[in-house]
C-alpha positions in Angstrom: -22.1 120.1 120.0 -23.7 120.7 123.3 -22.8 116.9 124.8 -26.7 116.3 124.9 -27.2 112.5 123.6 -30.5 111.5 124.3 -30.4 107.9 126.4 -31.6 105.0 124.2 -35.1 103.7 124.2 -36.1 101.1 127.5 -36.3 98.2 125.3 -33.1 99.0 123.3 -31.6 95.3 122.2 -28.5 97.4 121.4 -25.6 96.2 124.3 -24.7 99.3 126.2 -21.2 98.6 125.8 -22.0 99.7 121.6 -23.4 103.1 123.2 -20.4 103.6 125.5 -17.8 103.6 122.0 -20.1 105.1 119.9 -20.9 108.2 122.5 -16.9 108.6 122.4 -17.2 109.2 118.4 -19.6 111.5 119.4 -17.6 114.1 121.8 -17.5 117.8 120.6 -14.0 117.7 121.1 -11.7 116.1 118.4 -9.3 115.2 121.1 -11.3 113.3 122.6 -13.0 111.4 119.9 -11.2 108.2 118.3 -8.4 108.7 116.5 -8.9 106.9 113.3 -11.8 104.8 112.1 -9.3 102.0 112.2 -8.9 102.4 115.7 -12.9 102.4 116.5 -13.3 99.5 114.2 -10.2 98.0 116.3 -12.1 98.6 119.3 -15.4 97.4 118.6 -13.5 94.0 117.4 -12.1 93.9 120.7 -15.2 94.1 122.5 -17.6 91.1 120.3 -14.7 89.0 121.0 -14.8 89.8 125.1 -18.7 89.8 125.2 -18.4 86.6 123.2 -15.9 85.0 125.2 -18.0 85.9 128.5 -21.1 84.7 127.4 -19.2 81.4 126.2 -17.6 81.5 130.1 -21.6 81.9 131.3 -22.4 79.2 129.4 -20.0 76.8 130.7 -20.5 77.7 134.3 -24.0 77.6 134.1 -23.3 73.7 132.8 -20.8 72.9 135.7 -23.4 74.4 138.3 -24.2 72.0 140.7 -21.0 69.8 139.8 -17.9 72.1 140.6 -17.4 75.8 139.3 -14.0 75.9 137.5 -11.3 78.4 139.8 -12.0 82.1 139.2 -8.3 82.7 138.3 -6.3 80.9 141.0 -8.8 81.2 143.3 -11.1 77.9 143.7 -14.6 78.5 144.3 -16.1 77.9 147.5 -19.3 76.1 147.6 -21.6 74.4 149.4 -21.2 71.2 147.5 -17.4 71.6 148.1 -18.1 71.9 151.7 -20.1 69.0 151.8 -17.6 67.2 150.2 -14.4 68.8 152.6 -17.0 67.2 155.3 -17.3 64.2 154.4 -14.1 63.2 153.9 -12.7 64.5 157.4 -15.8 62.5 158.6 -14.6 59.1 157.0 -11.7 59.0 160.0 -9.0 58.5 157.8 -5.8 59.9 159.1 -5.1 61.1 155.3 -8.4 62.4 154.2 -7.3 66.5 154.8 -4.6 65.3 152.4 -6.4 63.5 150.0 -9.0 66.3 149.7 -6.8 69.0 149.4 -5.2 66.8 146.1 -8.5 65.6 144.9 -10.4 69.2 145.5 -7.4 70.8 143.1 -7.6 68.1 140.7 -11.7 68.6 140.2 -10.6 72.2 139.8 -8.3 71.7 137.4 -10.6 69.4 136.0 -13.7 72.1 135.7 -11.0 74.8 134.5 -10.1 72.8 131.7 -13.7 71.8 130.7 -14.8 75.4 130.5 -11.5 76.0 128.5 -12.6 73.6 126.0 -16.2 74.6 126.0 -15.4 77.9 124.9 -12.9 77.1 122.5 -15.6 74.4 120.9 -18.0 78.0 120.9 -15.9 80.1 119.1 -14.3 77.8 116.9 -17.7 78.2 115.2 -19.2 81.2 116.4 -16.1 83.5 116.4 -13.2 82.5 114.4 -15.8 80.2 111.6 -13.0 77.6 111.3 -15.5 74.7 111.9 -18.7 73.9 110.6 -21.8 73.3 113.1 -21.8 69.7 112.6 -18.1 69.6 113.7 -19.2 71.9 117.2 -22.0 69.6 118.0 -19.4 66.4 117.6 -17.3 67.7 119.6 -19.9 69.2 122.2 -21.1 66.2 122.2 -18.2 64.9 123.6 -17.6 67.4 126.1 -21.2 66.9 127.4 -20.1 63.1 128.0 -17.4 64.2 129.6 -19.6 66.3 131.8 -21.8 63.3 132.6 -18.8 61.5 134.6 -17.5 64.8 136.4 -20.9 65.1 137.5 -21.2 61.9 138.8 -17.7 61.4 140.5 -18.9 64.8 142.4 -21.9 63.5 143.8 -20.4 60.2 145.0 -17.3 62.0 146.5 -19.7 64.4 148.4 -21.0 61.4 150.4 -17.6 59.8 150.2 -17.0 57.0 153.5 -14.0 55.4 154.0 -13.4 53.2 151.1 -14.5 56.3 148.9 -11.6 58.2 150.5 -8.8 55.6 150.1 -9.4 55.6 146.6 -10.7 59.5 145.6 -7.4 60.4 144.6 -6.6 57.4 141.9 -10.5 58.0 140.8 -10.3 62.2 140.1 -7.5 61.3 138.0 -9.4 58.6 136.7 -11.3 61.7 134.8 -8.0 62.2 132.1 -7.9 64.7 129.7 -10.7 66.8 127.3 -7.8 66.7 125.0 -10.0 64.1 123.0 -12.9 66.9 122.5 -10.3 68.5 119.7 -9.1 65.4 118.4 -11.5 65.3 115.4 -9.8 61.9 113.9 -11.1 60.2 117.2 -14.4 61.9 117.5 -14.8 61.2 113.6 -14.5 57.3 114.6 -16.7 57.1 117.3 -19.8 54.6 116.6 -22.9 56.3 115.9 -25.7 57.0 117.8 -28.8 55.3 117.8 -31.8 56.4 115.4 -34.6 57.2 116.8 -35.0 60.1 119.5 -37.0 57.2 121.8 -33.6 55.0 121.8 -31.7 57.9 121.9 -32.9 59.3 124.7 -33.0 55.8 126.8 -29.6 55.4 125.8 -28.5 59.1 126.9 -30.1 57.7 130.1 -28.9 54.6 130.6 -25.1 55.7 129.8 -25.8 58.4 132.7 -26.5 55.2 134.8 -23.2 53.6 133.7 -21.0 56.7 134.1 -22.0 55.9 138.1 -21.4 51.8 137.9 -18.1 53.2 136.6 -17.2 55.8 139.1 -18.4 53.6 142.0 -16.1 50.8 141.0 -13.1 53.5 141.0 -13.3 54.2 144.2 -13.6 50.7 145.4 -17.3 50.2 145.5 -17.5 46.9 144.1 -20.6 45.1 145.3 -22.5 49.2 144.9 -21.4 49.0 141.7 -22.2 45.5 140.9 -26.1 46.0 142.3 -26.2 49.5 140.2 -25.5 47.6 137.0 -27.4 44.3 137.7 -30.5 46.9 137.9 -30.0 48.1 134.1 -28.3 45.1 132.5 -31.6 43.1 131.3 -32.4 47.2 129.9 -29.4 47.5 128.2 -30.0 44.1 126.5 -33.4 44.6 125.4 -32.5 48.2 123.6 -30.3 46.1 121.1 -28.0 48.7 120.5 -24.7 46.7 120.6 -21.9 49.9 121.6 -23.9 50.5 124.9 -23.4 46.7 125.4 -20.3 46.5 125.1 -20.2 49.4 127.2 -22.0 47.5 129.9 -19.5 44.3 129.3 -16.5 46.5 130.0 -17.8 47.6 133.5 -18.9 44.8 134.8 -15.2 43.2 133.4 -13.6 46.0 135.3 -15.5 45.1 138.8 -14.6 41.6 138.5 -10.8 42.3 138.1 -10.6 44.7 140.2 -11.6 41.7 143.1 -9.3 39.3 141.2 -12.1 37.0 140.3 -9.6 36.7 137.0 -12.0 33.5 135.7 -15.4 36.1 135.6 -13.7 39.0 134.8 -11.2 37.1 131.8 -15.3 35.8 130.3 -16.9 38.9 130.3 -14.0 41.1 129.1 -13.6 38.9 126.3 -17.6 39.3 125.4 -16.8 42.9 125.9 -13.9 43.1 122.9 -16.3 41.0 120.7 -19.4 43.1 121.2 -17.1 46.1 120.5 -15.1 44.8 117.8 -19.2 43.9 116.1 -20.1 47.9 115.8 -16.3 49.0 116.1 -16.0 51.0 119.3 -12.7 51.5 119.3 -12.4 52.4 122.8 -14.1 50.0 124.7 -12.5 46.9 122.4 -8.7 48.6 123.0 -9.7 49.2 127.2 -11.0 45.8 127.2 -8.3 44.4 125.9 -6.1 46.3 127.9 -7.5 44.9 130.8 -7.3 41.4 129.9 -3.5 41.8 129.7 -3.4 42.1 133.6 -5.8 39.1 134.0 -4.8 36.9 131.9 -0.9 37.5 132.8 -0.7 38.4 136.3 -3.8 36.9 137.8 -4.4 33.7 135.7 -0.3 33.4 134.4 -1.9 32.5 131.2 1.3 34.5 129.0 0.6 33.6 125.5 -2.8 34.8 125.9 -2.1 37.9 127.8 0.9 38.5 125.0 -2.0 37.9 122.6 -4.2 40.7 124.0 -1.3 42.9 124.7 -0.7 43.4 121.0 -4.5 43.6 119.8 -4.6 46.3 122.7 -1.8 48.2 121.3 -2.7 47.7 117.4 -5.7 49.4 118.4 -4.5 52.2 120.1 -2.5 52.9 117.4 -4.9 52.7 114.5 -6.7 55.1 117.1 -4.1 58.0 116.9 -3.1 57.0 120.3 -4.4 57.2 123.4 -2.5 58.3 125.9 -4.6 57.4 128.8 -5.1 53.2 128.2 -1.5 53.4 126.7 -0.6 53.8 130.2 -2.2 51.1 131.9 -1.8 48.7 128.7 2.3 48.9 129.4 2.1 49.2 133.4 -0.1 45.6 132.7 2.5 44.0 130.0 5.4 45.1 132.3 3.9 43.8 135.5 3.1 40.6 133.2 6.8 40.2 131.6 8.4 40.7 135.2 6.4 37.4 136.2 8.1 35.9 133.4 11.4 36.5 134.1 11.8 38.9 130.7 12.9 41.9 133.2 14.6 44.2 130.6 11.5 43.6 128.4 9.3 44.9 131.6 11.6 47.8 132.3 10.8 49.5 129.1 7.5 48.7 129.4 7.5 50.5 132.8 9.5 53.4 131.0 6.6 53.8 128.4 4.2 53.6 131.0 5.6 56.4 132.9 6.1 58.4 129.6 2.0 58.2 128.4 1.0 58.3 132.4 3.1 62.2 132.6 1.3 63.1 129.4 -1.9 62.7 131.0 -1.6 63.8 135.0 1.9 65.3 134.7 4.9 63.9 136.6 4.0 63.9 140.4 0.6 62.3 139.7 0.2 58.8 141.9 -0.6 56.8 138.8 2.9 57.8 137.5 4.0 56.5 140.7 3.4 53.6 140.5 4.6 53.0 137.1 7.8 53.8 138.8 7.9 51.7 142.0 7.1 48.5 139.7 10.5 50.0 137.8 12.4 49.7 140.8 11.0 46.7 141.9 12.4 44.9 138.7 15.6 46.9 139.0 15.7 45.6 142.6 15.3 42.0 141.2 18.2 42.4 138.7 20.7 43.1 141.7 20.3 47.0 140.8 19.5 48.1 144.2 21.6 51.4 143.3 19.8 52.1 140.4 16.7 51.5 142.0 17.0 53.7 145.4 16.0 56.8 143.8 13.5 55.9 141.7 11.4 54.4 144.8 12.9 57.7 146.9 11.1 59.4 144.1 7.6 57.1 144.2 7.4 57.6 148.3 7.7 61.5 147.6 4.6 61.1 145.2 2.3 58.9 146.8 3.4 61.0 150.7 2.8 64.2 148.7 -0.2 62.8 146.7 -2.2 60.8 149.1 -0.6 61.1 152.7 1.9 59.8 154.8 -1.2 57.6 156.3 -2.2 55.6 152.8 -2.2 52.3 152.2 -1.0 52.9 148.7 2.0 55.0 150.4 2.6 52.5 152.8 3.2 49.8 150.1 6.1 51.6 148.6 7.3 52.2 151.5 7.2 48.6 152.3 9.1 48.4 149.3 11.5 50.9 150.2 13.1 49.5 152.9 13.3 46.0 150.8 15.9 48.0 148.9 17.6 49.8 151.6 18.0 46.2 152.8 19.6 44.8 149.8 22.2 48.0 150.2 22.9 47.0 153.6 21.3 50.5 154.8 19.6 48.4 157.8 19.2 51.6 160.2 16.8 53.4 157.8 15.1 50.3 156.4 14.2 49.4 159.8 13.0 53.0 159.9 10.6 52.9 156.7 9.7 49.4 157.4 8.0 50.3 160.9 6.1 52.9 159.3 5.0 50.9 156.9 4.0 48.6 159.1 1.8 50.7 161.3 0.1 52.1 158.2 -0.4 48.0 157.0 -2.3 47.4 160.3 -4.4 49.5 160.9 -5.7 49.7 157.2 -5.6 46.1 156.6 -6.0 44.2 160.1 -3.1 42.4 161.8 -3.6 39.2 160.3 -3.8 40.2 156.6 -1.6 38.7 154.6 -0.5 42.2 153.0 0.9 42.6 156.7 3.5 40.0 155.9 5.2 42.4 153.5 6.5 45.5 155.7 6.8 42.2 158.7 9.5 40.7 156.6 11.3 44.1 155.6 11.3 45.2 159.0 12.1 41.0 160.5 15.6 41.7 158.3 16.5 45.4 159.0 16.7 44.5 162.6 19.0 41.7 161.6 21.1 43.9 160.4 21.2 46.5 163.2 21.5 43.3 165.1 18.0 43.2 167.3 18.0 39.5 166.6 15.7 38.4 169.8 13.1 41.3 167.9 13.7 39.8 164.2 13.3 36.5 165.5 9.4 37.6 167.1 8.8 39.9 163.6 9.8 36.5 161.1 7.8 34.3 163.3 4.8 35.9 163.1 5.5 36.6 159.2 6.1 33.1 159.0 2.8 31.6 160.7 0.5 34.0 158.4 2.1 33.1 155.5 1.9 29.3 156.2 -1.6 29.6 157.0 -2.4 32.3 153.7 0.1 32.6 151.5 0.1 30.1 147.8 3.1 31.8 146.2 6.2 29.5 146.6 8.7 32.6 146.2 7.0 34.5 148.7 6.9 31.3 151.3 10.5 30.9 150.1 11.6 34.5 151.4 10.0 34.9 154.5 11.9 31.1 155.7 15.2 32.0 154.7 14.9 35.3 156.4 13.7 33.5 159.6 16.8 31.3 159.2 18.7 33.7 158.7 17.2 35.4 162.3 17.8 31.6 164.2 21.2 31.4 163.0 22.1 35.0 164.1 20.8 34.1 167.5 22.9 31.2 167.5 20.1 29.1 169.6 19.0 26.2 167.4 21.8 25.6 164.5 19.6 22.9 163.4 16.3 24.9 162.6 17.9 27.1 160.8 19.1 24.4 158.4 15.7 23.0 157.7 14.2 26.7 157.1 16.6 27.2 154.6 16.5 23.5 153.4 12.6 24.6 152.9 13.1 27.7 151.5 15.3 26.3 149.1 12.5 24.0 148.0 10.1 26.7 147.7 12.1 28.8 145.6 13.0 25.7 143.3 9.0 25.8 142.5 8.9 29.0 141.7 9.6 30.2 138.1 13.4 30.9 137.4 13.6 34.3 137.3 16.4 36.5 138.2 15.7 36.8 142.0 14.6 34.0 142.8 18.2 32.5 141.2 19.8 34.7 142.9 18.1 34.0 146.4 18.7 30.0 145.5 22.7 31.2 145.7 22.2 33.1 148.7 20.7 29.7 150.1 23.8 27.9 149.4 26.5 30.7 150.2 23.9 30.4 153.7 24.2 26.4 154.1 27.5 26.4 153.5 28.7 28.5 156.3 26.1 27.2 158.7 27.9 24.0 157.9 31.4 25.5 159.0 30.4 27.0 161.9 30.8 25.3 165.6 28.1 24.2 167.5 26.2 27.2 168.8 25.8 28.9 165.2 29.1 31.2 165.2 31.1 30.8 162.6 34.6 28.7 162.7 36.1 30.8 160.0 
């Protein structure tokens, strides 16, 4: 009655925020006590579940500490790892590396938010709301711990990032997908299991830890580091006998091969990859593998039926797998980019549509992977005479990638490249030859002046100034295209396109009627090598309509008619 509690003992295990509501029941007043003993009970309900929640919340950021604390509302956390990292990346000398850390420092965030989202819900699914059993939280923990493993690891390589680590941080922070799969019980349900044995369990805990950084170096274009990281485990992996880290290991090494379009190595390996998985039915690694081997056997080897072959093992395994949003992605980017080789362009425009569909479930719509899944859409639009149709779907893929990764990328630059091939085919020379210069400068200085990857944004730019009619300018531009191609360059089509555009630049300047009849007579022969797909017939009619009024023109090249 007097408002004298007495304070609770010093080793009291009772939280103090249970004394603060229970000292309200206490007051001498009834005003000021609790209404109800609903409203008490209410209250106390509301306070486990915050002190649950928070502890939860503690729990996750104690795991994330020393990787990257998720944003404390909007706010992102500044560290000294992330100010390692901000170093580094300005260090590399990259003209884009503010912008690329800026995107990859909010993806990581995003990432870490997530993560501790997940973590928590994983907690009180079994602690607060009992609507899983233990065995289900420590599946799914499990999983998140995984997941934990490769954020950790990306981190610590983008904190000594150089410049081949910032060229490609962007592509390999997105590289880290979704937790989505933590919840999706089906999936976690047919993982393989895990070794018995806490000795083999252990070494393969450790030796997956090793992987998780062979796979994050070869994101962000590490090869031969990540080649020398897995060479030092392999003969380890091997001995342990426990077949899903092997074909864990087989998928890596697969994925470094490709990725330097040794397509011979990489087809081998990949292949042992799906058969070691398919053995103890990892799911995942057989479907990526297999995924994989679409792109190698079709775009780098042209082997079709076998790539077609893959394609559908690839996606009867994604679907027996619920789905996956992540490989369903990159399996129809590869089958499109396979089919457009083919010819079947209608066949690799939905599979460019499906690919941008799973790629916006999984980094939303302005994410550079989405990208380009979009540029290849235009590209084949392009190829179908659809220039129209095209123009702002490659407007829209130069936004991303500028927005994304820079105006200074490579990546960037490429679709710009392309970019002005299209504003070319619409007869919009004066901002081609705009785009194309840009591109160009971005081309050089990433990739040398005599790469043959320079040839590209060369040739776009050669037949925008054809246009705006700098012909003595095109004429330099083609040459040089010309020469490095000649020297580098094995595609017919491609050797085909950059002699009839400097034919096209000798008969505008009216100087040598004669060359400009053999380039295209060559050209035409180039083209007639290469498959028959819908551009290159309709740059074998351009050929003719060209021949035909060089022939009726007078002697210097102008025409008669």
């Amino acid at each position: 009655m007097k408002g004298v509690v007495r304070e609770p003992p010093p080793k009291a295990e009772v939280p103090p925020w249970i004394r603060k509501v229970l000292l309200r029941g206490l007051c001498a007043s009834a005003d000021e006590r609790w209404p109800s003993m609903n409203e008490l009970l209410a209250e106390l309900d509301r306070r486990r579940l915050f002190v649950g929640r928070q502890r939860f919340a503690d729990s996750a950021a104690e795991k994330l500490s020393g990787v990257w604390p998720a944003p404390v509302g909007d706010h992102p956390v500044e560290t000294p790892g992330r100010t390692e990292m901000r170093q580094a990346f300005l260090a590399s000398g990259k003209r884009y590396a503010a912008t690329t850390f800026d995107n990859v420092s909010r993806t990581l965030d995003r990432y870490a938010a997530a993560w501790t989202e997940m973590y928590i819900d994983i907690c009180e699914a079994t602690h607060v709301r009992g609507e899983q059993s233990t065995d289900v939280m420590d599946l799914r923990m499990a999983s998140l711990m995984d997941l934990r493993e490769r954020f950790r690891v990306l981190c610590h390589i983008l904190r000594q990032a150089g410049a081949d680590v910032v060229e490609n941080a962007v592509g390999a922070a997105n590289a880290l997908g979704s937790v989505d799969r933590c919840a999706d019980l089906a999936f976690l349900r047919s993982a393989v299991k895990p070794p018995e044995g806490l000795e083999v369990r252990a070494a393969v805990d450790r030796l997956r830890a090793q992987l998780a950084e062979v796979r994050v170096l070869g994101q962000v274009g590490r090869l031969n580091d990540g080649r020398r990281a897995l060479s030092g485990i392999e003969e380890e992996i091997r001995g342990l006998g426990y077949m899903p880290l092997v074909a864990e290991m087989l998928l890596e090494s697969g994925k470094l091969w490709a990725e330097q379009r040794d397509g011979g190595e990489a087809g081998r390996i990949l292949e042992d990859a799906v058969w070691a998985a398919e053995l103890c039915r990892h799911d995942e690694v057989s479907a990526e593998a297999a995924s994989i081997l679409v792109f190698v056997a079709g775009e780098t080897q042209s082997r079709f039926d076998v790539a077609e072959i893959w394609s559908r093992f690839a996606e009867t395994m994604l679907r027996r797998m619920g789905g996956h949003d992540s490989l369903l992605g990159w399996l129809f980017n590869n089958r499109g980019a396979m089919r457009s080789r083919q010819g079947r362009l209608s066949e690799a425009l939905a599979d460019g549509q499906a690919a941008v569909a799973a790629k916006e479930r999984v980094g939303g719509p302005d994410s550079p992977d989405v990208a380009q899944s979009l540029g290849n859409i235009a590209n084949w639009l392009a190829q179908l005479g659809q220039a129209e149709e095209a123009l702002p779907l490659i407007e829209r893929t130069v936004r991303i990638m500028e927005s994304t990764l820079g105006a200074d990328h490579p990546r960037g630059a490429v679709m710009l490249s392309n970019y002005g091939e299209v504003l070319n085919e619409l007869g919009r020379f004066t901002h081609a030859e705009e785009v194309a210069r840009r591109a160009l400068v971005v081309f050089e200085r990433e990739f040398g002046m005599d790469d043959l990857l320079v040839t590209y944004p060369l040739t776009a730019l050669g037949v925008a100034c054809i246009g705006v009619a700098k012909v003595t300018e095109a004429l330099v531009i083609l040459e040089r295209a010309v020469a490095l191609c000649e020297a580098k360059e094995t595609d017919p089509a491609r050797l085909g396109e950059v002699h009839f555009a400097l034919a096209r630049a000798v008969a505008a300047s009216g100087l040598d009627k004669a060359r400009a009849r053999t380039l295209a007579d060559r050209a035409g022969g180039e083209y007639g090598k290469a498959a028959r797909i819908p551009a290159v017939a309709r740059e074998l009619g351009r050929i003719e309509q060209f021949k035909i009024a060089q022939a009726s023109a007078g002697p210097s090249g102008a025409s008669a008619g």
